[in-house]
N, CA, C and O atoms as CSV, one atom per row, in Angstrom:
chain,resi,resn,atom,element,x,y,z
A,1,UNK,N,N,74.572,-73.735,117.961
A,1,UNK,CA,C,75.318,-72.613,117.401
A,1,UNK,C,C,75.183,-72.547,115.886
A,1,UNK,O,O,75.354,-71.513,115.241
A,2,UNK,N,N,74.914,-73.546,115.448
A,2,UNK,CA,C,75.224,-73.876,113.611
A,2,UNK,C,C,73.687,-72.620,113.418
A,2,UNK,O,O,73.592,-71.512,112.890
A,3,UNK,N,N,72.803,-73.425,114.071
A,3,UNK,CA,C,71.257,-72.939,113.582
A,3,UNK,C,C,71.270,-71.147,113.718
A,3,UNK,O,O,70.644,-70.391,112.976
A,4,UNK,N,N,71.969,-70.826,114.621
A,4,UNK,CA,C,72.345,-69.147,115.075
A,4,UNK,C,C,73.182,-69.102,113.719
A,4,UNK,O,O,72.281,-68.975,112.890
A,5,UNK,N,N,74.023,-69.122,113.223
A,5,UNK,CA,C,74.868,-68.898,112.431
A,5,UNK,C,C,73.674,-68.608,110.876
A,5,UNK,O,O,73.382,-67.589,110.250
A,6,UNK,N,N,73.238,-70.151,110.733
A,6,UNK,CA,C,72.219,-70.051,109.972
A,6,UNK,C,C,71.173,-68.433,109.800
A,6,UNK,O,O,70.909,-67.688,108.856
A,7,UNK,N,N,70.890,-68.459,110.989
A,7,UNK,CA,C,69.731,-67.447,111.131
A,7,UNK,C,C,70.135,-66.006,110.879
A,7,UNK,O,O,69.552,-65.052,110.364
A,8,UNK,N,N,71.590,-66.213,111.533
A,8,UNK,CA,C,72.495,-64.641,111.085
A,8,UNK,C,C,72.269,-64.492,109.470
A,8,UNK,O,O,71.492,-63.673,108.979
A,9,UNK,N,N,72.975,-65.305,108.808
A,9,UNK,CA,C,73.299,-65.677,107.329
A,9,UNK,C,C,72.190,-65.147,105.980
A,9,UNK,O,O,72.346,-64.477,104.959
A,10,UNK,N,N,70.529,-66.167,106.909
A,10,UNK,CA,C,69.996,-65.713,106.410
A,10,UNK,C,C,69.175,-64.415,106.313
A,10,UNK,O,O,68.185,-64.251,105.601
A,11,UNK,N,N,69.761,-63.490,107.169
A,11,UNK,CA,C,69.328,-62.151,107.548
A,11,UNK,C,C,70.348,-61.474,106.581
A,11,UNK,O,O,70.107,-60.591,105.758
A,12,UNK,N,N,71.412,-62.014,106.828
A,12,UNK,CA,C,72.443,-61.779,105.764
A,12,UNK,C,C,72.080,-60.845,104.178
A,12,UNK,O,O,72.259,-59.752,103.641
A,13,UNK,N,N,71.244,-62.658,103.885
A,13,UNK,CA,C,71.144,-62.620,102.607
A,13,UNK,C,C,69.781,-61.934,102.074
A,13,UNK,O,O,69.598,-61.692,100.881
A,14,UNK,N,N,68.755,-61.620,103.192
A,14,UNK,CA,C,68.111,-60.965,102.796
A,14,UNK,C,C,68.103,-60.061,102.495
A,14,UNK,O,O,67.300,-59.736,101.620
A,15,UNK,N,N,69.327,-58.777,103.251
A,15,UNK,CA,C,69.456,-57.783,102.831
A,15,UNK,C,C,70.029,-57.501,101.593
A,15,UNK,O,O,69.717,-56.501,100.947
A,16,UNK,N,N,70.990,-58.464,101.160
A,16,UNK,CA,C,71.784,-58.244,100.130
A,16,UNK,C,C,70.931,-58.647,98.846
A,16,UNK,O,O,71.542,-58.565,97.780
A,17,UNK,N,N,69.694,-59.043,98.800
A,17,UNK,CA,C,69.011,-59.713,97.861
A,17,UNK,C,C,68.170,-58.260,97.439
A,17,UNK,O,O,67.761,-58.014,96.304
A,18,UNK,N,N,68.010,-57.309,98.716
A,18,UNK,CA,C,67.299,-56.071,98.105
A,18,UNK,C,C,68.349,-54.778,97.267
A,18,UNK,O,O,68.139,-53.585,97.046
A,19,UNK,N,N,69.380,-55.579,97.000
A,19,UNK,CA,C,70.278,-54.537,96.365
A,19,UNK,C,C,70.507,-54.664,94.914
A,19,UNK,O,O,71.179,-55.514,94.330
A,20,UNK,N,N,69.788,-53.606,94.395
A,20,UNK,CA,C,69.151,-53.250,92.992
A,20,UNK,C,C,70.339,-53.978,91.798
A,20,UNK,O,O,71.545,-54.111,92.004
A,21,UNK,N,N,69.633,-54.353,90.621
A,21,UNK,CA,C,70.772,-54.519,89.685
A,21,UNK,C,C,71.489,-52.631,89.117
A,21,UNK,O,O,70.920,-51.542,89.037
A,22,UNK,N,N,73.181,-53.148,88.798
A,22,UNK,CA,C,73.705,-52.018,88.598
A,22,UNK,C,C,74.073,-51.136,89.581
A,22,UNK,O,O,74.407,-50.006,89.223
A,23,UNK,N,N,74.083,-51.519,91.170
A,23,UNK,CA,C,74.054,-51.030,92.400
A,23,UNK,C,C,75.124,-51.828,92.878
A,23,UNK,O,O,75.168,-52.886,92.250
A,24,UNK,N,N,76.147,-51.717,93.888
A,24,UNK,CA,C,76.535,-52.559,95.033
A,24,UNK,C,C,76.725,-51.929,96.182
A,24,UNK,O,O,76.847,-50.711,96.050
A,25,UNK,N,N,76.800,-52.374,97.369
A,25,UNK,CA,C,76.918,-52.345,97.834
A,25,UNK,C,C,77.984,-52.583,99.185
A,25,UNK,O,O,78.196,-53.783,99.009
A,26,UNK,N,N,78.570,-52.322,100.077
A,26,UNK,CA,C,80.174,-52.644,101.126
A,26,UNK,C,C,79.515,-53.425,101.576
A,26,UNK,O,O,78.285,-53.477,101.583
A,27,UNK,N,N,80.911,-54.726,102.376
A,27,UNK,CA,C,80.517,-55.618,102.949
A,27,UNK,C,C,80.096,-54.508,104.719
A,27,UNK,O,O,79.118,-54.766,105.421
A,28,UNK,N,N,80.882,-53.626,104.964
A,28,UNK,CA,C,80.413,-52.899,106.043
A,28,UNK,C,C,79.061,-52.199,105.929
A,28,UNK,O,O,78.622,-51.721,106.975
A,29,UNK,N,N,78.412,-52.079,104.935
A,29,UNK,CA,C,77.499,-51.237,104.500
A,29,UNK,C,C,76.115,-52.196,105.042
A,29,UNK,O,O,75.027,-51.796,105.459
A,30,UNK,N,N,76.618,-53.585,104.859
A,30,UNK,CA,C,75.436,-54.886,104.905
A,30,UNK,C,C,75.887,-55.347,106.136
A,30,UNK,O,O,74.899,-55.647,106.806
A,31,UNK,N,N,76.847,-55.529,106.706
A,31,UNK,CA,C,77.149,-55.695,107.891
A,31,UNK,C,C,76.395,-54.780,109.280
A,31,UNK,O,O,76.249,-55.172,110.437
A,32,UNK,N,N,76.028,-53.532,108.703
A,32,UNK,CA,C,75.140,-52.306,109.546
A,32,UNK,C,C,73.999,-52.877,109.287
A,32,UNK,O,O,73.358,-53.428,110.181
A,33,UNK,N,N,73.532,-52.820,107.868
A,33,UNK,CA,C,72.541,-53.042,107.910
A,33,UNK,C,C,71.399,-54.180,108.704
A,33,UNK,O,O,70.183,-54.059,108.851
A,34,UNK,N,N,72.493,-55.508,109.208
A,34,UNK,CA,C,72.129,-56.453,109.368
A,34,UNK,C,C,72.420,-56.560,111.093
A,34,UNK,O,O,72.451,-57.631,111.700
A,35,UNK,N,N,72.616,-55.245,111.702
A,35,UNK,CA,C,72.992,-54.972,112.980
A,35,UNK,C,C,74.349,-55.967,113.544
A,35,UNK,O,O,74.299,-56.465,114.669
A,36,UNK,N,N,75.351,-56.150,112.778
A,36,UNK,CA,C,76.577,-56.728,113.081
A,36,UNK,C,C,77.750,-55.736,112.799
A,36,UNK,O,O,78.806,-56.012,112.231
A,37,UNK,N,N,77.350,-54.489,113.323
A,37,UNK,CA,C,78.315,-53.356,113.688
A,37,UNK,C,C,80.153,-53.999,113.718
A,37,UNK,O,O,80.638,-54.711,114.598
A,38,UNK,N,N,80.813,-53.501,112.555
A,38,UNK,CA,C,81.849,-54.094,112.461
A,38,UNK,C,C,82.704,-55.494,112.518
A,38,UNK,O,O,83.800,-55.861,112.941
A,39,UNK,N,N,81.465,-56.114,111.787
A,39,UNK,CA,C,81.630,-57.501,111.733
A,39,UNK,C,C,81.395,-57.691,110.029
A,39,UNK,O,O,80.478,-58.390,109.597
A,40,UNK,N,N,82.336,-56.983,109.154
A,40,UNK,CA,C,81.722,-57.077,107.710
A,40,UNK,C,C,82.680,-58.211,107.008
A,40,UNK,O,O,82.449,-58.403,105.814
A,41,UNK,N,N,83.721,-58.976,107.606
A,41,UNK,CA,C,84.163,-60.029,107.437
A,41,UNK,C,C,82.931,-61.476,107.175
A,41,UNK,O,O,82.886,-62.299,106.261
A,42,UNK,N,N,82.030,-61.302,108.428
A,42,UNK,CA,C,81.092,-62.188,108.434
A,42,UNK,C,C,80.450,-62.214,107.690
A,42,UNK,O,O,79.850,-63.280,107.555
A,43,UNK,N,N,80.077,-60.877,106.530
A,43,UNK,CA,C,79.350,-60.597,105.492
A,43,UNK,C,C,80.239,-61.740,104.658
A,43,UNK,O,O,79.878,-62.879,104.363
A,44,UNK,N,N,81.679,-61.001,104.330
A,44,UNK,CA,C,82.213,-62.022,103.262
A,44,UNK,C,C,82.067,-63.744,103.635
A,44,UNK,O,O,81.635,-64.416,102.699
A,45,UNK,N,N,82.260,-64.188,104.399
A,45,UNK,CA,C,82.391,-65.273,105.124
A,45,UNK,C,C,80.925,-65.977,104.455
A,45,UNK,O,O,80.922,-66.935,103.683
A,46,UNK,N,N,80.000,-65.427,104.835
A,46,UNK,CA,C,78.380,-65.487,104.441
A,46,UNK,C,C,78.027,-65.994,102.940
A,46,UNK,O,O,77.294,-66.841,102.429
A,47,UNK,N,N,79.110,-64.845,102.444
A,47,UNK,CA,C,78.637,-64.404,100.884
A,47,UNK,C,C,79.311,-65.656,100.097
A,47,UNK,O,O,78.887,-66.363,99.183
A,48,UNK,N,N,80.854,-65.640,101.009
A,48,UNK,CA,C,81.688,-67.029,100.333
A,48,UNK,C,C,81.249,-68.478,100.192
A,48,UNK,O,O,81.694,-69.372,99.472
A,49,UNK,N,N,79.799,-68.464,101.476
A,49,UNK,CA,C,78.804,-70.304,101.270
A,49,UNK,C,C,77.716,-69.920,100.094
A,49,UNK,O,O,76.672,-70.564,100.201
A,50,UNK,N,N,77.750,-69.174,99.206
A,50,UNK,CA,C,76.583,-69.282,98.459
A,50,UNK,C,C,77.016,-69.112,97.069
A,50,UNK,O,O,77.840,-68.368,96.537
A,51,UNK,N,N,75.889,-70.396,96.456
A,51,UNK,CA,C,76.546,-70.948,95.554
A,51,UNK,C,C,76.599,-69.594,93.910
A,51,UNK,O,O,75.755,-68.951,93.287
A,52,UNK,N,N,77.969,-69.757,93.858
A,52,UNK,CA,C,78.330,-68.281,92.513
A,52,UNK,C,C,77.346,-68.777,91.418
A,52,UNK,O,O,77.312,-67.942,90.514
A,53,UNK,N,N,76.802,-69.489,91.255
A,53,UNK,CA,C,76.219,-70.008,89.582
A,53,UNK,C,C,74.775,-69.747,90.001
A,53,UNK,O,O,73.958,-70.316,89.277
A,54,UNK,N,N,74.236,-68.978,91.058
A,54,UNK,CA,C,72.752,-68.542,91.830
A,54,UNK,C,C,72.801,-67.416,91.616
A,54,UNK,O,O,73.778,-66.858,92.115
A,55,UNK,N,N,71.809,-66.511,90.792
A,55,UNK,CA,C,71.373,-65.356,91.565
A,55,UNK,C,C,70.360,-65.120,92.177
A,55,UNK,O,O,69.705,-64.117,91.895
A,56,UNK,N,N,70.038,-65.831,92.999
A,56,UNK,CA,C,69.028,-65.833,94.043
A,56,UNK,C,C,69.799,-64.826,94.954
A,56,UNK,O,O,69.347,-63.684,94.869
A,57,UNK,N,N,70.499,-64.926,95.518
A,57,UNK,CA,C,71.452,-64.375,95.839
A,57,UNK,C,C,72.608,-63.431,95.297
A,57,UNK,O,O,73.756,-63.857,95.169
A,58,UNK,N,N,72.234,-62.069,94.972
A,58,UNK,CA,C,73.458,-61.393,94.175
A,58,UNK,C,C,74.691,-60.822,94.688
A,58,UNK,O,O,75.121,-59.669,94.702
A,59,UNK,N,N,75.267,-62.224,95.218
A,59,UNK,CA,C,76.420,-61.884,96.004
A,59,UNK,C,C,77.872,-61.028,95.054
A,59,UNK,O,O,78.914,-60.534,95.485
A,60,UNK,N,N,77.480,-61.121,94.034
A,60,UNK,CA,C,78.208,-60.274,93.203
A,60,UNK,C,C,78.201,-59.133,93.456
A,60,UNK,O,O,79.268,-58.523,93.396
A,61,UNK,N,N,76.943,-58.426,93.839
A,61,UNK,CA,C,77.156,-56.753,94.166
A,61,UNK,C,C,77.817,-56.189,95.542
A,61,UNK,O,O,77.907,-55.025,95.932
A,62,UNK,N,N,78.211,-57.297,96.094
A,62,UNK,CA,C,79.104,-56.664,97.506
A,62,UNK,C,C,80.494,-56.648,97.212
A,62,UNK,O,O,81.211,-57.553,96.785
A,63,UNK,N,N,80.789,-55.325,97.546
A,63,UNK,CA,C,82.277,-55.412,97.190
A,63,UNK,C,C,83.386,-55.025,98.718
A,63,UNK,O,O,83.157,-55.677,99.736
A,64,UNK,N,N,84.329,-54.144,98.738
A,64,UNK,CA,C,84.888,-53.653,100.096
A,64,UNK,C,C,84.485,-52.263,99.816
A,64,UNK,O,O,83.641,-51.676,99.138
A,65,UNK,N,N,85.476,-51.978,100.652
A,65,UNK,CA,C,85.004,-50.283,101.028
A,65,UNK,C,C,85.241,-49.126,100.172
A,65,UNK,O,O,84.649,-48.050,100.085
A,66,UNK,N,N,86.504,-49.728,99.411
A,66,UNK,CA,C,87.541,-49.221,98.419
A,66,UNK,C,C,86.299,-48.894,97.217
A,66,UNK,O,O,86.073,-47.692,97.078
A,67,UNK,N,N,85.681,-49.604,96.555
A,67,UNK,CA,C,85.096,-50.166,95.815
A,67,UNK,C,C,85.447,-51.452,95.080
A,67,UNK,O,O,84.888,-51.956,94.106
A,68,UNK,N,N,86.251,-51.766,95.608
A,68,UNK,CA,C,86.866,-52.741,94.869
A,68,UNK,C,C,86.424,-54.492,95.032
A,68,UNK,O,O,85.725,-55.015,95.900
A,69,UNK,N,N,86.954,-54.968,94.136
A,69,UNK,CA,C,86.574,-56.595,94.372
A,69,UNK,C,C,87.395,-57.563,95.188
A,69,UNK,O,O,88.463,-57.995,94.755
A,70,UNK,N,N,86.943,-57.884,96.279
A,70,UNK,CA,C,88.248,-58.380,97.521
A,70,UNK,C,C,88.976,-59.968,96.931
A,70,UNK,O,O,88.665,-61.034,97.461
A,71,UNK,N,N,89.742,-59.896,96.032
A,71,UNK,CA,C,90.378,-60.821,95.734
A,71,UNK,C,C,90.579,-61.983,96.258
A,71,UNK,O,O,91.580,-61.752,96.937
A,72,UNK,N,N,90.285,-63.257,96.445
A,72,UNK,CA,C,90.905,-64.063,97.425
A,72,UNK,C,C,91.384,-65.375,96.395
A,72,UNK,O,O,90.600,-65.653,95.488
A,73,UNK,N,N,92.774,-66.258,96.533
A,73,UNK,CA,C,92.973,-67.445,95.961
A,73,UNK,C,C,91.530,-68.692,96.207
A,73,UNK,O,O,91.050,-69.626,95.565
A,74,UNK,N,N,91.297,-68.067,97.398
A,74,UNK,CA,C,89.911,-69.530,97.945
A,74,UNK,C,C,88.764,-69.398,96.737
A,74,UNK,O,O,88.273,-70.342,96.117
A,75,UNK,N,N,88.525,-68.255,96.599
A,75,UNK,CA,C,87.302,-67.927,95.614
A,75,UNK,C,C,87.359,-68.855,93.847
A,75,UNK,O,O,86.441,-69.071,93.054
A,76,UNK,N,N,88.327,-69.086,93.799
A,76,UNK,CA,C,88.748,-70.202,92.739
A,76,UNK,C,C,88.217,-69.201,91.338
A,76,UNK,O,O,87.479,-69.641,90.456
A,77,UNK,N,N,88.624,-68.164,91.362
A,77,UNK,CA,C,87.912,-67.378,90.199
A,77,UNK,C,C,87.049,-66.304,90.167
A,77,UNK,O,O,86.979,-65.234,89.562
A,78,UNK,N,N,86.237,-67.070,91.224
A,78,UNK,CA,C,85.031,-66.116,91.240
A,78,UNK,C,C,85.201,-64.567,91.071
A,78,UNK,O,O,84.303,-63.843,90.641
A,79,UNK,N,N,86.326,-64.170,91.418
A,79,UNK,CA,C,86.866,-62.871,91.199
A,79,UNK,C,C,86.767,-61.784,90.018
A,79,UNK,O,O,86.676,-60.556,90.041
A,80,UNK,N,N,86.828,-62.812,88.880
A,80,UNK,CA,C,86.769,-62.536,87.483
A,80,UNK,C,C,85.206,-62.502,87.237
A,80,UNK,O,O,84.695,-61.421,86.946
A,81,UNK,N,N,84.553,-63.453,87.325
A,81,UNK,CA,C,83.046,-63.520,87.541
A,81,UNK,C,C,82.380,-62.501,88.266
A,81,UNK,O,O,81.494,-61.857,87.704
A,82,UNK,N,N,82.653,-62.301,89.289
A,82,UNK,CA,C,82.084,-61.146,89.682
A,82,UNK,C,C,82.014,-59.873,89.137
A,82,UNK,O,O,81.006,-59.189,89.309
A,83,UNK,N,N,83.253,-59.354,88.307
A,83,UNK,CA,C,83.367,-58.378,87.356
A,83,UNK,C,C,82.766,-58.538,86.375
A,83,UNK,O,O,81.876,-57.687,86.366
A,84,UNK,N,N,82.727,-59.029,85.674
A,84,UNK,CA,C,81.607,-60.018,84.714
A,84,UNK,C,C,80.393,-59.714,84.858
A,84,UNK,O,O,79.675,-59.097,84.071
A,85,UNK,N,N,80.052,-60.298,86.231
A,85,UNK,CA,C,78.159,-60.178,86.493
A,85,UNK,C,C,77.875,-58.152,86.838
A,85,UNK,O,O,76.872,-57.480,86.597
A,86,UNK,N,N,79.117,-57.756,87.414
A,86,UNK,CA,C,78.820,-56.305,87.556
A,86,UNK,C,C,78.653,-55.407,86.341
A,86,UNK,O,O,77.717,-54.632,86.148
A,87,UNK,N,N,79.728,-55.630,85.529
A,87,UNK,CA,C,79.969,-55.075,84.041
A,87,UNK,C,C,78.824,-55.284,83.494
A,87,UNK,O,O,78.187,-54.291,83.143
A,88,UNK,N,N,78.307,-56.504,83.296
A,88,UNK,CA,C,77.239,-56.723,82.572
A,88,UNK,C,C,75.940,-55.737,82.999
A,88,UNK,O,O,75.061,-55.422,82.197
A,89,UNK,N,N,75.966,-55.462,83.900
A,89,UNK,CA,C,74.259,-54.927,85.159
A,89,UNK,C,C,74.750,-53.555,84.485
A,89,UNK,O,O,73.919,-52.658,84.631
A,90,UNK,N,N,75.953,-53.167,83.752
A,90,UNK,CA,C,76.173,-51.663,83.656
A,90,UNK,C,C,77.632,-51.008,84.765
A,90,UNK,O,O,78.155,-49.947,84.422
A,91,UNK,N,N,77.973,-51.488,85.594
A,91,UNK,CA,C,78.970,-50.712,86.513
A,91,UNK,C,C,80.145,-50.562,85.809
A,91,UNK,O,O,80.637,-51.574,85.309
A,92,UNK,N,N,80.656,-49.564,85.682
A,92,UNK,CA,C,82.039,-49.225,85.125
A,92,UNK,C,C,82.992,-49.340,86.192
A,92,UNK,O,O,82.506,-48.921,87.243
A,93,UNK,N,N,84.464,-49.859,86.339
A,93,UNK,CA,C,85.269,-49.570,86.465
A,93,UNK,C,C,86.410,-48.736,85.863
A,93,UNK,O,O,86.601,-48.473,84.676
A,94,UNK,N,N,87.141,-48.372,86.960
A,94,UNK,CA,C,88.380,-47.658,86.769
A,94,UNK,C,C,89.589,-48.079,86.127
A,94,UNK,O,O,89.528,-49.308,86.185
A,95,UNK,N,N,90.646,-47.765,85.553
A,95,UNK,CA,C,91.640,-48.606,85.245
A,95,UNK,C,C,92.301,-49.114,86.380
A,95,UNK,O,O,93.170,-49.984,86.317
A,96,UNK,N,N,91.876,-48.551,87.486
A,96,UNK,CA,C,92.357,-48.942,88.786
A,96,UNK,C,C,91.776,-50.231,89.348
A,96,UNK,O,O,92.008,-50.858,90.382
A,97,UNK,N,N,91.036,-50.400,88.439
A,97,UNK,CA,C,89.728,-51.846,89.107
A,97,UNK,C,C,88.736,-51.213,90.118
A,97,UNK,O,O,88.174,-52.051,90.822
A,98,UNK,N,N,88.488,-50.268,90.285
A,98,UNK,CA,C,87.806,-49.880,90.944
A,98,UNK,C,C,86.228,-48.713,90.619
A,98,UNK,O,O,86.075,-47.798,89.810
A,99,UNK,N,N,85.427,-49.220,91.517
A,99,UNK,CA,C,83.800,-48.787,91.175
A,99,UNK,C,C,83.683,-47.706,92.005
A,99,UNK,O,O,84.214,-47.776,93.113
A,100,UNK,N,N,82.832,-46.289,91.540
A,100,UNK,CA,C,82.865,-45.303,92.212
A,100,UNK,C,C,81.775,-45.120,92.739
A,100,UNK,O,O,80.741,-44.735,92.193
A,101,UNK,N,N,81.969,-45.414,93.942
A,101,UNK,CA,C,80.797,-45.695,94.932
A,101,UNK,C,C,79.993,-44.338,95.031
A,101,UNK,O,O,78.830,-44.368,95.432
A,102,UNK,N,N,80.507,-43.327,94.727
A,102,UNK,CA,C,79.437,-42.361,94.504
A,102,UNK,C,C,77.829,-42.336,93.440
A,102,UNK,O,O,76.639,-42.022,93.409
A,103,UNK,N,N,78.952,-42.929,92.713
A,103,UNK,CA,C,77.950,-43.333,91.821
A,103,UNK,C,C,77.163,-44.502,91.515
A,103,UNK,O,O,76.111,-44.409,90.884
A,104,UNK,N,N,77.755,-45.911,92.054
A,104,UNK,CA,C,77.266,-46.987,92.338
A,104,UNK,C,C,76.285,-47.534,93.391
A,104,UNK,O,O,75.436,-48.419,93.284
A,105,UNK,N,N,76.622,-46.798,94.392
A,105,UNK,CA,C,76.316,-47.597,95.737
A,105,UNK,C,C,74.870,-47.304,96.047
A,105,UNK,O,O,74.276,-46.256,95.793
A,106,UNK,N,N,74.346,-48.481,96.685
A,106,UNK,CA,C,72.832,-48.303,97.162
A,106,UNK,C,C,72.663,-48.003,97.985
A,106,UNK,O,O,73.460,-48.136,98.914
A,107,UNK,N,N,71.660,-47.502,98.070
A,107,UNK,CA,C,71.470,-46.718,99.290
A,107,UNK,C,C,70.181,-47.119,99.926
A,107,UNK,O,O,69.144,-46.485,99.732
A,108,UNK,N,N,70.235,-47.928,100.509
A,108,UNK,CA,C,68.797,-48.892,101.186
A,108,UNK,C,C,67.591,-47.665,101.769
A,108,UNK,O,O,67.734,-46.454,101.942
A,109,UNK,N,N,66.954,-48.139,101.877
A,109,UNK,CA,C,65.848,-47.601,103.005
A,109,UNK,C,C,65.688,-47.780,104.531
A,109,UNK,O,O,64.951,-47.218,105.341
A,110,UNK,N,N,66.761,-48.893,104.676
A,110,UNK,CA,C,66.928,-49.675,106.160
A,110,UNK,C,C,68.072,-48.797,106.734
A,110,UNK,O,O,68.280,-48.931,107.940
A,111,UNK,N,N,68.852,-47.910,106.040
A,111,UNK,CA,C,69.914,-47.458,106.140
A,111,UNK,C,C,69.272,-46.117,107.135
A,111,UNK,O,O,69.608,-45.700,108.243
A,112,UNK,N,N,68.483,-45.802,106.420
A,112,UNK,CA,C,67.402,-44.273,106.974
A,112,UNK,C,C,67.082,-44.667,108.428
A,112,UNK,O,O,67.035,-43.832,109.331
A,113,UNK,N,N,66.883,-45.875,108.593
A,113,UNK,CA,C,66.610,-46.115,110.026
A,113,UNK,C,C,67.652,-46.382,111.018
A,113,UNK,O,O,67.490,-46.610,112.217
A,114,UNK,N,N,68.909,-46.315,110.256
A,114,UNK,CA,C,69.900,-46.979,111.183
A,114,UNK,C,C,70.609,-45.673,112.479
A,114,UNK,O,O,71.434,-46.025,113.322
């Protein structure tokens, strides 16, 4: 089961690795993409084993649906960091904390096929 998990993960992360700087993307948005139809928890879950001080992985550009940055005490920070690595790429927020996915969000090519 671990090695399945694995294999999900890294399907995971491939998709999320094609999402442009200055772009993000929903954890439901990568969750489709990755054919785990309403399973975008597993996205976060995914995103939460990889290490924040990597951008091999730009787990920074996934946010929720809202646009927003899904807060959690477990993340030990990372929360702040993530705004950080977005701000920097260019994304504005709202005074609301929030990114306007109209204007942010990527829009894959895998998406066209879905």
């Amino acid at each position: 089961m671990a090695n399945t998990n694995m294999s999900v993960y890294e399907n995971i992360y491939a998709i999320v690795r094609q999402i442009p700087s200055g772009k993000v993307a929903t954890y439901g948005q990568i969750a489709d993409l990755a054919a785990l139809y309403g399973r975008a928890r597993m996205i976060g879950y995914a995103l939460y084993r990889v290490d924040t001080r990597s951008l091999n992985i730009p787990w920074h550009r996934v946010v929720n649906a809202q646009g927003e940055i899904s807060h959690s005490p477990r993340r030990h920070g990372t929360d702040y960091q993530q705004r950080l690595l977005l701000e920097a790429e260019g994304i504005k927020f709202s005074s609301e904390g929030k990114i306007n996915l109209r204007d942010y969000q990527w829009q894959s090519r895998l998406a066209q096929d879905l």
